[in-house]
mmCIF file of the N, C-alpha and C atoms, coordinates in Angstrom:
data_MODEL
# 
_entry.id   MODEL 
# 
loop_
_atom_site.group_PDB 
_atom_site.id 
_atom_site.type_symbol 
_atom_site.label_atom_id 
_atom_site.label_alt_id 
_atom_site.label_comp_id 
_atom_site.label_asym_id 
_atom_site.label_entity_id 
_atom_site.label_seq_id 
_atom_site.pdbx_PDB_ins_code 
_atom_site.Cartn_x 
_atom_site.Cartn_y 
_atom_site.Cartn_z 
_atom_site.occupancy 
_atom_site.B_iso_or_equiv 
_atom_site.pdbx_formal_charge 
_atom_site.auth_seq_id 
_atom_site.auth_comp_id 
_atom_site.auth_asym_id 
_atom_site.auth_atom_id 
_atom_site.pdbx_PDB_model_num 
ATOM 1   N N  . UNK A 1 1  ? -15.568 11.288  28.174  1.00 0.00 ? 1  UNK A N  1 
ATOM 2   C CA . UNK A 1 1  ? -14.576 11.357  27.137  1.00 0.00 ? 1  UNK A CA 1 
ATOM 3   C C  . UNK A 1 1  ? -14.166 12.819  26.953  1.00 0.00 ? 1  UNK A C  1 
ATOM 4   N N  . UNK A 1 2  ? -12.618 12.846  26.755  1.00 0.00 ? 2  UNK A N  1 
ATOM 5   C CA . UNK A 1 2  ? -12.633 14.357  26.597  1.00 0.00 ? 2  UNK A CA 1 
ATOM 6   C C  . UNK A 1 2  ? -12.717 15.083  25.396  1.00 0.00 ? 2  UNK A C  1 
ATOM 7   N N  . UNK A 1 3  ? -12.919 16.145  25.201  1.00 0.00 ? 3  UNK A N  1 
ATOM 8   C CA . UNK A 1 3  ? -13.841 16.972  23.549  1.00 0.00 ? 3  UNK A CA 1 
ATOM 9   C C  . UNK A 1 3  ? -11.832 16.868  23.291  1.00 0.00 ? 3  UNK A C  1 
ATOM 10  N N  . UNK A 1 4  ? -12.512 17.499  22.062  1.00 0.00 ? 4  UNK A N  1 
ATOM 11  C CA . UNK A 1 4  ? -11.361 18.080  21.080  1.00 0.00 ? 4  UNK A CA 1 
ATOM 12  C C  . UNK A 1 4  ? -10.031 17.188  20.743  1.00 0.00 ? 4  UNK A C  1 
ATOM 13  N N  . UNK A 1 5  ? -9.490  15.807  21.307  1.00 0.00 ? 5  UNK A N  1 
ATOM 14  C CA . UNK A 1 5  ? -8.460  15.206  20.842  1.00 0.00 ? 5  UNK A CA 1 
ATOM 15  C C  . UNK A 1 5  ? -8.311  14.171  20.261  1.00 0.00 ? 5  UNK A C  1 
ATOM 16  N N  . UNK A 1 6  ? -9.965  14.057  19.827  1.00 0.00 ? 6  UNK A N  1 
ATOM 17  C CA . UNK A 1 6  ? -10.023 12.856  18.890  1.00 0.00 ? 6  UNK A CA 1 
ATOM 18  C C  . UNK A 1 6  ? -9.330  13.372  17.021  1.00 0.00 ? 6  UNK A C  1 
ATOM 19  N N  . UNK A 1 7  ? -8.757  12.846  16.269  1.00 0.00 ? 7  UNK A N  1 
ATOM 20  C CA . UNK A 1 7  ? -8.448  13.102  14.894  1.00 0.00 ? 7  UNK A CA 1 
ATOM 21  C C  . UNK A 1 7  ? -10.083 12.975  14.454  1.00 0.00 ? 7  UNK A C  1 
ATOM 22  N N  . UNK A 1 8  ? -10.396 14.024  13.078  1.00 0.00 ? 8  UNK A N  1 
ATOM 23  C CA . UNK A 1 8  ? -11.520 14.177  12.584  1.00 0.00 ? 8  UNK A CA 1 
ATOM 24  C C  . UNK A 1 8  ? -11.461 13.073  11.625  1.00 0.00 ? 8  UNK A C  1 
ATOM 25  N N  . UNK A 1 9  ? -12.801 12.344  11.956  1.00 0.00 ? 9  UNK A N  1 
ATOM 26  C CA . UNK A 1 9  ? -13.188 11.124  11.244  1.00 0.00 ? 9  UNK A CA 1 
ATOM 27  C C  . UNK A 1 9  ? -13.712 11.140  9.561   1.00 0.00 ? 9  UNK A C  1 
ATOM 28  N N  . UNK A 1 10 ? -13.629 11.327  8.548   1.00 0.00 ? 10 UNK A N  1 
ATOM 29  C CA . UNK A 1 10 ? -14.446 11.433  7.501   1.00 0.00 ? 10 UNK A CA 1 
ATOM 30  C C  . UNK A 1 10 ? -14.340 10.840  6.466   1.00 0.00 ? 10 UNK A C  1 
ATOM 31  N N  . UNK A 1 11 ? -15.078 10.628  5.610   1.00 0.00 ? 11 UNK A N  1 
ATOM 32  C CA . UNK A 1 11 ? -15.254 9.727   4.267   1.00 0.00 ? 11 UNK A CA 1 
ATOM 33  C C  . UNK A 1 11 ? -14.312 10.381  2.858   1.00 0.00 ? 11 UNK A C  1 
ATOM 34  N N  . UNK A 1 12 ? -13.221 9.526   3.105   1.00 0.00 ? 12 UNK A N  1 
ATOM 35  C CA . UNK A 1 12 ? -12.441 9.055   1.272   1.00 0.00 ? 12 UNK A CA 1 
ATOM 36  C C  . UNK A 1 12 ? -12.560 8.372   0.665   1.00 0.00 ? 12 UNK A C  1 
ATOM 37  N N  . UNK A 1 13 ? -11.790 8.768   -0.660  1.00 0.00 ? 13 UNK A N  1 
ATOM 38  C CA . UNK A 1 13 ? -12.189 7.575   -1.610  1.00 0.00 ? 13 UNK A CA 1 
ATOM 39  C C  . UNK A 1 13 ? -10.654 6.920   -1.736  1.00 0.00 ? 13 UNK A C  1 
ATOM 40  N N  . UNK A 1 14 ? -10.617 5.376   -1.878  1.00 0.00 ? 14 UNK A N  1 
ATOM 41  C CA . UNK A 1 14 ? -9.702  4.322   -1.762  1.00 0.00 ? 14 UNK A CA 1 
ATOM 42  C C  . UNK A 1 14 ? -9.785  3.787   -3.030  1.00 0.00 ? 14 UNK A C  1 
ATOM 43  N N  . UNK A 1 15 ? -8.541  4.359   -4.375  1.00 0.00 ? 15 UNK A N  1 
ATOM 44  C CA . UNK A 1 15 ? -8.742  3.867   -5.335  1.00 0.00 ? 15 UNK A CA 1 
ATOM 45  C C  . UNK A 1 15 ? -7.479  2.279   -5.232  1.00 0.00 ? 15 UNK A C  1 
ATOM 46  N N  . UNK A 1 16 ? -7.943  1.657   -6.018  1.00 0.00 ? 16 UNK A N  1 
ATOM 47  C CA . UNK A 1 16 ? -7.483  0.544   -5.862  1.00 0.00 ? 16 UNK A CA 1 
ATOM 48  C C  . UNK A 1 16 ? -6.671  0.028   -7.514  1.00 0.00 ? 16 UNK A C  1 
ATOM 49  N N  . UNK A 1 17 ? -5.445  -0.934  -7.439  1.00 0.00 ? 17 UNK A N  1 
ATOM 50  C CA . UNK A 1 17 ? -4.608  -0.701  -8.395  1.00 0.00 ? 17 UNK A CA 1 
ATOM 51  C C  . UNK A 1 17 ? -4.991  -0.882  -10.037 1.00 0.00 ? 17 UNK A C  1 
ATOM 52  N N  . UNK A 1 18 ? -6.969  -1.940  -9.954  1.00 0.00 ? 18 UNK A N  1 
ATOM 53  C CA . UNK A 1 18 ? -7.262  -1.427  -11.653 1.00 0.00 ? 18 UNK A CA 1 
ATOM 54  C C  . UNK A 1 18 ? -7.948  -0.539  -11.785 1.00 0.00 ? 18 UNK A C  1 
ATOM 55  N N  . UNK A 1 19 ? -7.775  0.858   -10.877 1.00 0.00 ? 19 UNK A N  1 
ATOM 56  C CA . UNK A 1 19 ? -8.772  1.759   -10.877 1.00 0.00 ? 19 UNK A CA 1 
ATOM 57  C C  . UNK A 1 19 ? -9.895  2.282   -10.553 1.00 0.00 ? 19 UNK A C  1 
ATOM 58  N N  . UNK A 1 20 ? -10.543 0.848   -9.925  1.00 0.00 ? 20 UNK A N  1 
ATOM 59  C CA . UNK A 1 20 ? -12.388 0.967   -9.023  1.00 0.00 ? 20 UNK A CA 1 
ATOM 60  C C  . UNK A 1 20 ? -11.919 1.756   -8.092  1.00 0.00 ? 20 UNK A C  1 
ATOM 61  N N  . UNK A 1 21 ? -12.591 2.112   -7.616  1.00 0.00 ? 21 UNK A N  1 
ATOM 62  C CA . UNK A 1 21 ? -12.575 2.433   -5.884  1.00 0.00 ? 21 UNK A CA 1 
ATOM 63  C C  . UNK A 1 21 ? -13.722 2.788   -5.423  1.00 0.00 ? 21 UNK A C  1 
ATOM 64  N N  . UNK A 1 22 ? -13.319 2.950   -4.111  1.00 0.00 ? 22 UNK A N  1 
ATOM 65  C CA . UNK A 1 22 ? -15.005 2.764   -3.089  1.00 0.00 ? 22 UNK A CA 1 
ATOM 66  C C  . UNK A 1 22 ? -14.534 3.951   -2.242  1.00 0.00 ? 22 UNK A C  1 
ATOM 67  N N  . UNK A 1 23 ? -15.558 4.082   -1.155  1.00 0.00 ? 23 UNK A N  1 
ATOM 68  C CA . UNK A 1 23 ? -15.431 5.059   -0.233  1.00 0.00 ? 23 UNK A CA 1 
ATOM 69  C C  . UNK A 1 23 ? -15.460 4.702   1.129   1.00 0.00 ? 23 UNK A C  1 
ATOM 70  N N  . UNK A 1 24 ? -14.564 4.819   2.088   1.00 0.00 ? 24 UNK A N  1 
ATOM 71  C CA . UNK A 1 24 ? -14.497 4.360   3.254   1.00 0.00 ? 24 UNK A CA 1 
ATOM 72  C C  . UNK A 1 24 ? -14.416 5.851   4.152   1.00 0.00 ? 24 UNK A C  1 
ATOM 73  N N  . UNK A 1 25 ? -14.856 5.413   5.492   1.00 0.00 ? 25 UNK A N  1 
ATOM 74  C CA . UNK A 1 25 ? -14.532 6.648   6.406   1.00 0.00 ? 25 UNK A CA 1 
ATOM 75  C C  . UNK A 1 25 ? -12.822 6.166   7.234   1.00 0.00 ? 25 UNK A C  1 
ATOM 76  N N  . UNK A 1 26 ? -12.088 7.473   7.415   1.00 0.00 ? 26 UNK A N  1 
ATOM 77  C CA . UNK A 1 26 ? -10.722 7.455   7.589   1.00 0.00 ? 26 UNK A CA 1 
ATOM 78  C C  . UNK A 1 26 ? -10.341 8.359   8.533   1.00 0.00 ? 26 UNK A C  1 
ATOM 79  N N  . UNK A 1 27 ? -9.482  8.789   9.041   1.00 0.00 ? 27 UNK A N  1 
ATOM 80  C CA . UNK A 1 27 ? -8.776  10.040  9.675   1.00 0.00 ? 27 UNK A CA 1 
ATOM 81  C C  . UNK A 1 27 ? -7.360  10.297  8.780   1.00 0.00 ? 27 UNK A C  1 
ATOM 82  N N  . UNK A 1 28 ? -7.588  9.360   7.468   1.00 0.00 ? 28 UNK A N  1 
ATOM 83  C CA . UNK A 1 28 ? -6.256  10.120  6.336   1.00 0.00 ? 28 UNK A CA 1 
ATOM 84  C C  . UNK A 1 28 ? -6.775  11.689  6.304   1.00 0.00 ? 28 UNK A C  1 
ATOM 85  N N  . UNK A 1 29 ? -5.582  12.705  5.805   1.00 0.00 ? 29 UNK A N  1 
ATOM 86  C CA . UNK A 1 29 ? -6.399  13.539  4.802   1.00 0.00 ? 29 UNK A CA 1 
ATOM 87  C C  . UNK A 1 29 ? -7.260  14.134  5.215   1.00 0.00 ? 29 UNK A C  1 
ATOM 88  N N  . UNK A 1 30 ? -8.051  14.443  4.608   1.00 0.00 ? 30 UNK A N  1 
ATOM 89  C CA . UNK A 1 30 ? -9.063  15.773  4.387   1.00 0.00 ? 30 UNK A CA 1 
ATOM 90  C C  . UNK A 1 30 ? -10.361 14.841  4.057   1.00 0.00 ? 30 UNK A C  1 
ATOM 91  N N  . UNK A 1 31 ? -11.408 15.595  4.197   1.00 0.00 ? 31 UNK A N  1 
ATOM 92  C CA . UNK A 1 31 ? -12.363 14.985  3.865   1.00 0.00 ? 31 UNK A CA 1 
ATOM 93  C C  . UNK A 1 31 ? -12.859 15.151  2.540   1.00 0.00 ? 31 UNK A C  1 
ATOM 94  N N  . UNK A 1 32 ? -13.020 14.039  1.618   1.00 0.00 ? 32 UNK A N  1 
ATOM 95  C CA . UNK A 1 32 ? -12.838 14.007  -0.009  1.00 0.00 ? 32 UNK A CA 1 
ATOM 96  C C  . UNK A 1 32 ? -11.375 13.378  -0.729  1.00 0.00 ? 32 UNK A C  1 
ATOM 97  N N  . UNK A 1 33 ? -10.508 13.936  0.330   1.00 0.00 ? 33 UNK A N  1 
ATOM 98  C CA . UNK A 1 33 ? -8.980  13.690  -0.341  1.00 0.00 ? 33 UNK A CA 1 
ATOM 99  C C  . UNK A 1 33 ? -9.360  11.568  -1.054  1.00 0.00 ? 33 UNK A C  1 
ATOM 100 N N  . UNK A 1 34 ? -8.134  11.347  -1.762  1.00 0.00 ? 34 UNK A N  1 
ATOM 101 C CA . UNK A 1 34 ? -8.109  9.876   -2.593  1.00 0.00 ? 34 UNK A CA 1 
ATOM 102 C C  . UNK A 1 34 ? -6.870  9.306   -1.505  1.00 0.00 ? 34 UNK A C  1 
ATOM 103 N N  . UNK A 1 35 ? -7.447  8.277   -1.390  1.00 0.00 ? 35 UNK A N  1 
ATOM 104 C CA . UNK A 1 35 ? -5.651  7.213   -0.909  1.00 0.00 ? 35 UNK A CA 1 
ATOM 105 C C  . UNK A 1 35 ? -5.883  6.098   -2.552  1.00 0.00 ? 35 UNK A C  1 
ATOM 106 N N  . UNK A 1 36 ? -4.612  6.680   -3.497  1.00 0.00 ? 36 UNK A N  1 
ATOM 107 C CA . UNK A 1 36 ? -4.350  5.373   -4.537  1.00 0.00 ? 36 UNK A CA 1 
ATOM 108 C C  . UNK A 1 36 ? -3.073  4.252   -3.349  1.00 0.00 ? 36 UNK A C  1 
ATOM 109 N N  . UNK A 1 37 ? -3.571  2.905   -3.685  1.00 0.00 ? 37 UNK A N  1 
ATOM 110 C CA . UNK A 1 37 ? -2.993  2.008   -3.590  1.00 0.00 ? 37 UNK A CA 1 
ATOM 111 C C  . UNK A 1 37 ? -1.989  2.057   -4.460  1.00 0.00 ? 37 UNK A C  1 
ATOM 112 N N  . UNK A 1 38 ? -0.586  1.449   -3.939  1.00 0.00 ? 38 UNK A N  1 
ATOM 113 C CA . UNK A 1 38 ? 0.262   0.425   -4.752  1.00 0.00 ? 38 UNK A CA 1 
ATOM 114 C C  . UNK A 1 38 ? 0.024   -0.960  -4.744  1.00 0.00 ? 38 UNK A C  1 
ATOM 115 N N  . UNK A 1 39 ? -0.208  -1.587  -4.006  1.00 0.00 ? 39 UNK A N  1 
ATOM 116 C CA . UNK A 1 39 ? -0.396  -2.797  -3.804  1.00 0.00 ? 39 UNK A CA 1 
ATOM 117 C C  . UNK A 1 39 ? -1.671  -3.066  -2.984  1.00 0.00 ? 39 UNK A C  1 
ATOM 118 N N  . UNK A 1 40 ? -2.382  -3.844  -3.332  1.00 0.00 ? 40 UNK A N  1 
ATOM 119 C CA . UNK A 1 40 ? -3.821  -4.262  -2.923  1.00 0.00 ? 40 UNK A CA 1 
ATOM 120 C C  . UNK A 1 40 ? -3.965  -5.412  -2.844  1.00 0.00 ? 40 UNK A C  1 
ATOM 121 N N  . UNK A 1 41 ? -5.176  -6.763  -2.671  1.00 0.00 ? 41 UNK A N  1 
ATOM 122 C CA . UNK A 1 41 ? -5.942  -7.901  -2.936  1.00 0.00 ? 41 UNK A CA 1 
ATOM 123 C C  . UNK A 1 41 ? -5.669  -8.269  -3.811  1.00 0.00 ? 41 UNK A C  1 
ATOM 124 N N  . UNK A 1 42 ? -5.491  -6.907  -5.042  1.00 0.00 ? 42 UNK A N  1 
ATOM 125 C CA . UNK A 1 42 ? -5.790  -7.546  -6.668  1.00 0.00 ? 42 UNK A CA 1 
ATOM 126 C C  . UNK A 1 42 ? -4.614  -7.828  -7.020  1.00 0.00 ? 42 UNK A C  1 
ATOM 127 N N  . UNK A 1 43 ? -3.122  -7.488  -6.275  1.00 0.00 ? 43 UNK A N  1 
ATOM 128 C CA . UNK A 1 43 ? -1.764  -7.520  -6.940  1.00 0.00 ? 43 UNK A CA 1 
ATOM 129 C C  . UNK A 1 43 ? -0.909  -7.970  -6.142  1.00 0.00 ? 43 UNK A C  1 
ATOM 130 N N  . UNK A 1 44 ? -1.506  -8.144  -5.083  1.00 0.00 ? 44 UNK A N  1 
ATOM 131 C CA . UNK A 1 44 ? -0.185  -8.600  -3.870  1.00 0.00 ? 44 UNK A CA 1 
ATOM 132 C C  . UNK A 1 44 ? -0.143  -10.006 -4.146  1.00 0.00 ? 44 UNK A C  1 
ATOM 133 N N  . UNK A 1 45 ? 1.071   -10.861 -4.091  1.00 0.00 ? 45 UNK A N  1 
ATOM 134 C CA . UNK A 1 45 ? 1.038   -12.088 -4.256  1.00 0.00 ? 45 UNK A CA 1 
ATOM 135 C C  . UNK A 1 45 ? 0.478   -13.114 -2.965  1.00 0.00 ? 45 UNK A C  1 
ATOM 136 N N  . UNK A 1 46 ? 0.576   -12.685 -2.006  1.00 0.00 ? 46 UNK A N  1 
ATOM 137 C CA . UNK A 1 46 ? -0.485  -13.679 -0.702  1.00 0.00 ? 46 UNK A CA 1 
ATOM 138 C C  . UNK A 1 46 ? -1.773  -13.630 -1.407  1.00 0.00 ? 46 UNK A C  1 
ATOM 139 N N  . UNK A 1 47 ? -2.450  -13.021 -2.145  1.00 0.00 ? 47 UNK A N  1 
ATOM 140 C CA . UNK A 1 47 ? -3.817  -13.391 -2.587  1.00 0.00 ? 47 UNK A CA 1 
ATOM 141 C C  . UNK A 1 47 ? -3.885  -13.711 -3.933  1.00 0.00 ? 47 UNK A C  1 
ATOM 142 N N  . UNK A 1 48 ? -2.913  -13.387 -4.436  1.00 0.00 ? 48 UNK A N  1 
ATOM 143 C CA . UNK A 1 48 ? -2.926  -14.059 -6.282  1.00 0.00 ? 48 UNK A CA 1 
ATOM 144 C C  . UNK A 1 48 ? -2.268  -15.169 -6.664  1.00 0.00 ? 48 UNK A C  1 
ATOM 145 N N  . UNK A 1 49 ? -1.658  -15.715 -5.588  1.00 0.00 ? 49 UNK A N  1 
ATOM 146 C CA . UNK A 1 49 ? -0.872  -17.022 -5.637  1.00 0.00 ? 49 UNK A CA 1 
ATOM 147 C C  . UNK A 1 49 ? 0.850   -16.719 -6.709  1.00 0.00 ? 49 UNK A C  1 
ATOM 148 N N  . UNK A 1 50 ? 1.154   -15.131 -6.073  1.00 0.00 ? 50 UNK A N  1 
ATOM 149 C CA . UNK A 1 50 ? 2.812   -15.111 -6.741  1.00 0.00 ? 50 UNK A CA 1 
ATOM 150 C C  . UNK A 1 50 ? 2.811   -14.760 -8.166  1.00 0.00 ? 50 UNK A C  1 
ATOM 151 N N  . UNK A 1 51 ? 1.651   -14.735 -8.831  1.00 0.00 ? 51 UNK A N  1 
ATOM 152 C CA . UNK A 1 51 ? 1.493   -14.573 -10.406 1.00 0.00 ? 51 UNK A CA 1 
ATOM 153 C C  . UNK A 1 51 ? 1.873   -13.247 -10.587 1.00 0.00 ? 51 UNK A C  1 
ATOM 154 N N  . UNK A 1 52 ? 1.856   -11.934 -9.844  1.00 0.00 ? 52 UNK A N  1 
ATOM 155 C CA . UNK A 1 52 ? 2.106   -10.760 -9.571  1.00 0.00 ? 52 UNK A CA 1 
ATOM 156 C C  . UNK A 1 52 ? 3.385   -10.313 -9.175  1.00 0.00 ? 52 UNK A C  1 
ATOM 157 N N  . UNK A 1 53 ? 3.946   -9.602  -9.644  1.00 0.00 ? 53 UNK A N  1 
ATOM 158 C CA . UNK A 1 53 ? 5.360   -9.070  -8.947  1.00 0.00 ? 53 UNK A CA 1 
ATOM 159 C C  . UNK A 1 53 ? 5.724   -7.646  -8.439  1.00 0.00 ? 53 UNK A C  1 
ATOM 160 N N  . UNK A 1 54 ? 5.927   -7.753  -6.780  1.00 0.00 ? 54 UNK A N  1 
ATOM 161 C CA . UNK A 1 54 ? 5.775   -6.704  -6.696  1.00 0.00 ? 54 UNK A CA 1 
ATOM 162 C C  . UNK A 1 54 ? 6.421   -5.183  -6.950  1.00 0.00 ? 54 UNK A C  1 
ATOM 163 N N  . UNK A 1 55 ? 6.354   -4.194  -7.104  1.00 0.00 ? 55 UNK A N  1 
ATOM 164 C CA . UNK A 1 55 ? 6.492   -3.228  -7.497  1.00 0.00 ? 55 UNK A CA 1 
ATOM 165 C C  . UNK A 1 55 ? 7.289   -2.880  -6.555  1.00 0.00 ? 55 UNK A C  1 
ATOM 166 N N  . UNK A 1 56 ? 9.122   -2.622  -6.970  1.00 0.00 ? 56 UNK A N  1 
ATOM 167 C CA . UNK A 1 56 ? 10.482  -2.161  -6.035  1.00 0.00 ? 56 UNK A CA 1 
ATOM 168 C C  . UNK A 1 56 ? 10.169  -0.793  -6.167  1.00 0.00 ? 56 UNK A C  1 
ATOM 169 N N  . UNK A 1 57 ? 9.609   -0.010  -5.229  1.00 0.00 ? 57 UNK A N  1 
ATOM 170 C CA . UNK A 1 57 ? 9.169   1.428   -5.679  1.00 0.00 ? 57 UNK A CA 1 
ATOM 171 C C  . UNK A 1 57 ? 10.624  2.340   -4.884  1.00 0.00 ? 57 UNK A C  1 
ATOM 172 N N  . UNK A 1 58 ? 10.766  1.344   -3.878  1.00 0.00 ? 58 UNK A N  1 
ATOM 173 C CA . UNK A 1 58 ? 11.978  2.451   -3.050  1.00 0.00 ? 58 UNK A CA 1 
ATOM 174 C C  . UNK A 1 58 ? 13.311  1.553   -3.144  1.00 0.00 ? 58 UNK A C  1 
ATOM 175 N N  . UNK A 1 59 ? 13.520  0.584   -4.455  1.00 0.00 ? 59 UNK A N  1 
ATOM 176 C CA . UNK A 1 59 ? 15.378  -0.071  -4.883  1.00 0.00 ? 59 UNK A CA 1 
ATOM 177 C C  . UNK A 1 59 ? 15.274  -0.687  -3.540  1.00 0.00 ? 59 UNK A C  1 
ATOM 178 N N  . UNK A 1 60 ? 14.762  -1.212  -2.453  1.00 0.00 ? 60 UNK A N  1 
ATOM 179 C CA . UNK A 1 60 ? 15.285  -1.843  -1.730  1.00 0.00 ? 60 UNK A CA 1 
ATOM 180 C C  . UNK A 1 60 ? 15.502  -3.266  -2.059  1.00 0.00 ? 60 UNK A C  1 
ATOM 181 N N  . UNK A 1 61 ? 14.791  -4.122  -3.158  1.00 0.00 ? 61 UNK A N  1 
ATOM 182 C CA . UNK A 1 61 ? 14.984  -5.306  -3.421  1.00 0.00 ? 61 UNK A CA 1 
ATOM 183 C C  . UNK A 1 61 ? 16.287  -5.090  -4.136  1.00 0.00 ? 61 UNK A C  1 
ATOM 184 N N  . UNK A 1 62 ? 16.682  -4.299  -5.131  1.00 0.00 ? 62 UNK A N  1 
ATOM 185 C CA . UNK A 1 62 ? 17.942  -3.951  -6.299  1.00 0.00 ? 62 UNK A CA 1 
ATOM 186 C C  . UNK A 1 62 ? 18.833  -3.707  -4.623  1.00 0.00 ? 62 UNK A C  1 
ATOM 187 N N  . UNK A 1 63 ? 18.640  -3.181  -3.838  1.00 0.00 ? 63 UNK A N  1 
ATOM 188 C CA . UNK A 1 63 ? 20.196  -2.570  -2.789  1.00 0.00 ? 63 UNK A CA 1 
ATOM 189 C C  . UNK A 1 63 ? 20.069  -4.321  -2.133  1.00 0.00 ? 63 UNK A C  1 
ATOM 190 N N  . UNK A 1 64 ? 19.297  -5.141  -1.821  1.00 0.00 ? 64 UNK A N  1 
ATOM 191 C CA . UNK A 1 64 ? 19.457  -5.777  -1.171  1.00 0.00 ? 64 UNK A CA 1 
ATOM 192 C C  . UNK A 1 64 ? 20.461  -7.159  -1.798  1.00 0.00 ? 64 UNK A C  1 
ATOM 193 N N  . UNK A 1 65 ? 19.765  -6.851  -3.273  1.00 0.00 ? 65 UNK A N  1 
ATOM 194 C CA . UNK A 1 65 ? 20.568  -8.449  -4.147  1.00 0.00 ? 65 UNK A CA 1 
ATOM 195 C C  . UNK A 1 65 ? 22.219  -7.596  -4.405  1.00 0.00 ? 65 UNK A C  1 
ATOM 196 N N  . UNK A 1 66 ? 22.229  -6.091  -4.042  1.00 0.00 ? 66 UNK A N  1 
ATOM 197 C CA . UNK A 1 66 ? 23.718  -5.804  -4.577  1.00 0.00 ? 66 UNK A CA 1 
ATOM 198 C C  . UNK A 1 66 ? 24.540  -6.089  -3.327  1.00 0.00 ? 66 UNK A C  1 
ATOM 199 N N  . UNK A 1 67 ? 23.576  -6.031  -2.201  1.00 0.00 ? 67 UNK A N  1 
ATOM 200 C CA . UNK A 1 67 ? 24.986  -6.249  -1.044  1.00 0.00 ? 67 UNK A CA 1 
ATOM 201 C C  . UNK A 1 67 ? 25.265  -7.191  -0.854  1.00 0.00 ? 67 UNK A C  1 
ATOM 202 N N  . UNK A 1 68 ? 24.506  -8.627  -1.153  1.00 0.00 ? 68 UNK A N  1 
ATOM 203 C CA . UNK A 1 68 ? 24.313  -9.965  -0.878  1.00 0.00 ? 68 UNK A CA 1 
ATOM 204 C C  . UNK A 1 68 ? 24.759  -10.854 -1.953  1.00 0.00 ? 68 UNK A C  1 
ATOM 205 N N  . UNK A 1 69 ? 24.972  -10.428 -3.383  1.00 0.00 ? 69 UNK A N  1 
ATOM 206 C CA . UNK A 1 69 ? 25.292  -11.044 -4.546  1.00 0.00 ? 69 UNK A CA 1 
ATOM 207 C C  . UNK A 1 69 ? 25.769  -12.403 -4.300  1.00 0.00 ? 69 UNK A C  1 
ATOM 208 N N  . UNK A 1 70 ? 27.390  -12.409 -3.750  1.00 0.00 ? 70 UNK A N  1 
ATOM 209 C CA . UNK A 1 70 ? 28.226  -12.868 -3.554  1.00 0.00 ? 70 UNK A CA 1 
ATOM 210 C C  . UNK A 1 70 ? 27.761  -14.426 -2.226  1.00 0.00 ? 70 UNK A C  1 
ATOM 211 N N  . UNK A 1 71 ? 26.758  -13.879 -1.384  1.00 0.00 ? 71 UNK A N  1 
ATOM 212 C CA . UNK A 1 71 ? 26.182  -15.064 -0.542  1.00 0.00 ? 71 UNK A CA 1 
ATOM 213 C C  . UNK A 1 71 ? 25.518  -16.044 -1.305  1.00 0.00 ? 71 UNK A C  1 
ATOM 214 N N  . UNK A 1 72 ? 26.142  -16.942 -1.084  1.00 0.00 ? 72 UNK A N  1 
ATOM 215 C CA . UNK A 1 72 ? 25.325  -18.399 -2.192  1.00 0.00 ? 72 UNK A CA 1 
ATOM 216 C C  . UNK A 1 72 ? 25.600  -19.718 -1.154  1.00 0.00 ? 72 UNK A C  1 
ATOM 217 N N  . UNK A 1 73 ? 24.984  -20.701 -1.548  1.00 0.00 ? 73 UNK A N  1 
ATOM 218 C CA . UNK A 1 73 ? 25.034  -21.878 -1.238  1.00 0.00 ? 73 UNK A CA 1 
ATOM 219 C C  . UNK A 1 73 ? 26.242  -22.716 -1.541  1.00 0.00 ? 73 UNK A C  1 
ATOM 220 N N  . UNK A 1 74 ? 26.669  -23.590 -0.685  1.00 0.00 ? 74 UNK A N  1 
ATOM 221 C CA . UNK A 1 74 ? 28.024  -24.287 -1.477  1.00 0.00 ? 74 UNK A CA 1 
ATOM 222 C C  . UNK A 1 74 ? 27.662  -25.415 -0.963  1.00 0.00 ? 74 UNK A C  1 
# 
């Protein structure tokens, strides 16, 4: 195997959207750095059965119903 072109492997912490978090090893970041979730297990609707809604963080759901408004069923 050859030295030096592997990314450095090390342990973060993975906070999760009610705040727990755990520690996993990563090649995110720095070693110590946090990855916060937006969406996780606890909020995504494939695992909560849709009771959850997800969070339009970048308007693409708002740009998508403005270009499409007008498409309906007849």
């Amino acid at each position: 195997m050859k030295k030096d072109i592997h990314p450095d492997y090390h342990e973060i912490t993975v906070i999760m959207t009610d705040g727990t978090s755990y520690k996993t090893r990563s090649t995110m970041g720095k070693a110590g750095d946090s990855l916060r979730l937006d969406i996780d297990p606890l909020s995504h609707p494939a695992w909560t059965g849709g009771s959850q809604r997800l969070i339009d963080t970048g308007g693409q759901v708002a740009k998508f119903n403005k270009r499409f408004k007008d498409i309906g069923l007849k």
